[in-house]
Every structure is written in C-alpha cells, then in structure tokens.
C-alpha angles and dihedrals in degrees: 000000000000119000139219137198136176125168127211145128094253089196124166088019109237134169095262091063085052095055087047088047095049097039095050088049091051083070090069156323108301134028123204107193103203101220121216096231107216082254092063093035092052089052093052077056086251120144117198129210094223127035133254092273103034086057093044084054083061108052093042084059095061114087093226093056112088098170146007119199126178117268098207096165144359088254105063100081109092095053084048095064085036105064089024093048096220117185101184121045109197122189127160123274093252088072096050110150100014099094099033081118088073087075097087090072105026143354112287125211142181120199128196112265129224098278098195100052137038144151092259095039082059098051094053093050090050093045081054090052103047087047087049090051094041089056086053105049085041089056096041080059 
C-alpha cells in the first residue's frame, strides 16, 4: 500500500483544495491530510474562518481524504512520515523547494495548485464586498 500526505489549514473548503486533495490521493492508497491545529495557525500569524474541528469535520467528509491528523508544528514532519510510513509527501507548488529536505525519508513532491482560486483570494473578495455593502448602506441612510 503506498501512502500519501499533504498539511494545510484547508480553511474556507474550494475547489481548489479538492483538486489538491484528489490529485494527491491519485499517487497512491491512503491519504493522511496533516491538519494546522488554531494553535499553529495562530503561530504562522493565520487566522482561520472555522475552527480546528469544524474544518477536520471537512475534509473527513471528502472521499479522498483516509485520515486527519492534527499539524501542531513545522517540525513534526519527519516523525509524521516516520510512524505513518509515508512514502509520498505531497505540498502545493507555491512551497517548492521548502520541504526537499523530506527526501531523506520519502519521495517529495509539489504539484501545481488551482491558479484561479484560492482561500486568500476568497477573503479578499468577501472584505470588498462587505466594504462595497457597507457604502451603500452608508449612502441609502
């Protein structure tokens, strides 16, 4: 059985988390999603719309998905594919380079994300709209 993990916050679900998701789990038989807990988020300086276990609750949901388990550091990762004995480690495009270190104890890969959609990309569209609303709410009083 070959094994697959990937780690993020997976906050505010899209599709682009769900190709991710699909295409990571393609590379093999079971895929673990690493989970930021809000205490790690909060320490990257993130701040997520639903909370650890609201977004656990997600990703169970989504047939690719065989297993969350909680991301509480950076530096967990090795003992991760370790006890888990992960042979394909699998991060977004956006993070090449940064876990080739990873190499050492499985085969890492970066695959291309969803370029047209992501959970930043979301949050800034709703903050213009809520700007938009309040103006003209501002301007019917």
């Amino acid at each position: 059985m070959k094994i697959i993990i990937t780690y993020g916050t997976f906050d505010l679900l899209h599709y682009g988390h769900i190709n991710l998701l699909r295409r990571a789990k393609n590379m093999g038989d079971y895929l673990i999603v690493g989970l930021s807990t809000d205490y790690f988020n909060q320490e990257k300086g993130k701040n997520s719309y639903f909370n650890y276990d609201e977004r656990k609750q997600l990703l169970e949901s989504i047939r690719y998905v065989d297993l969350v388990i909680p991301e509480n550091s950076w530096e967990q990762k090795i003992k991760d594919l370790e006890e888990y004995k992960v042979d394909i480690f699998v991060m977004g495009d956006d993070w090449k380079g940064k876990f080739d270190y990873l190499n050492e104890f499985c085969e890492v890969r970066y695959i291309s994300r969803t370029p047209e959609i992501s959970t930043t990309k979301i949050k800034n569209e709703l903050k213009m709209i809520t700007l938009k609303n309040n103006e003209m709410s501002l301007r019917v009083e």
